[in-house]
C-alpha positions in Angstrom: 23.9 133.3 78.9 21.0 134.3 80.9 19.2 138.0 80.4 17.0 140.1 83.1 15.0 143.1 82.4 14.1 144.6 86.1 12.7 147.7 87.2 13.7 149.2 90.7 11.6 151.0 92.9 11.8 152.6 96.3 14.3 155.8 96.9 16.7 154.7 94.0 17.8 158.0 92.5 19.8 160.2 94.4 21.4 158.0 96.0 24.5 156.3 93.9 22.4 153.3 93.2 23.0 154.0 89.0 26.7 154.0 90.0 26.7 151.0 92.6 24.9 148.9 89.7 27.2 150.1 87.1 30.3 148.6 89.3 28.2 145.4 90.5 27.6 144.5 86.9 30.9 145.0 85.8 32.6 143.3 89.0 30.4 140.5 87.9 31.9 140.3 84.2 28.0 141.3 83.0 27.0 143.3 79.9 23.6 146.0 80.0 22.7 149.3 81.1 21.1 151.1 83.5 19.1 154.1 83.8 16.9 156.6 86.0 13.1 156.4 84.8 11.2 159.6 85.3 8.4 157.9 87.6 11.4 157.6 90.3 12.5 153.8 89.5 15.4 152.5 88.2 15.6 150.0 84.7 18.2 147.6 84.5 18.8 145.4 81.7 21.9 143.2 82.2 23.6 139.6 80.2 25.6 137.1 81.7 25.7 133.3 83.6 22.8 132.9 85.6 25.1 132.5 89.2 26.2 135.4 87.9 22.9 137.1 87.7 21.4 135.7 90.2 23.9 137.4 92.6 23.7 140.4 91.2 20.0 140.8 91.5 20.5 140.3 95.3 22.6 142.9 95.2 20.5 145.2 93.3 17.2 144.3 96.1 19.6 145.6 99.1 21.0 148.8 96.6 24.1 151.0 98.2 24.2 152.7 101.7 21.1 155.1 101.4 18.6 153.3 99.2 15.6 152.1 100.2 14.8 148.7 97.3 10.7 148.2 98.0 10.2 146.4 94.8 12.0 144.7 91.8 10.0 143.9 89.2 10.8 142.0 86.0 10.1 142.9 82.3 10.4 141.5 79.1 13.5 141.0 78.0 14.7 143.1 74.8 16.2 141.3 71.9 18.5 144.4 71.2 22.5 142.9 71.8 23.6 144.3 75.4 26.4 146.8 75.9 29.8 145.8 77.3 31.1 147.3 79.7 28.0 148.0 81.4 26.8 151.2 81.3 24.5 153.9 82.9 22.6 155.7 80.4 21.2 159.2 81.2 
């Protein structure tokens, strides 16, 4: 198991990219969360194989219909245990 700790930014909020994340990540069989940061990103934090999360980061730097992905930048990784299903939080 392989774990990512990214941070989104571009026009990410308003935009269903919380919800497109939430279905990639569980269409991929991954365990995390995701949420809306108040500077206008988006965190994700996400568990699983690394084909598995290597996809799903491409996936994450195109976003859904209507985002605009100008960065993804990682962050160190937490050592809390990861929810399952994935989840958006707030």
């Amino acid at each position: 198991m392989t774990r990512m700790h990214v941070v989104v930014r571009g026009r990410v909020q308003g935009v269903g990219f919380r919800w497109f994340v939430r279905e990639a990540a569980r269409e991929a069989g991954l365990s995390g969360w995701v949420r809306n940061r108040e500077d206008g990103a988006v965190e994700v934090e996400a568990e699983g194989p690394h084909a598995a999360l290597d996809a799903f980061r491409a996936l994450i730097t195109r976003g859904p219909r209507g985002a605009v992905v100008s960065s993804v930048d990682e962050v160190a990784v937490s050592a809390e245990a990861l929810v399952q299903p994935f989840t958006i939080i707030r």
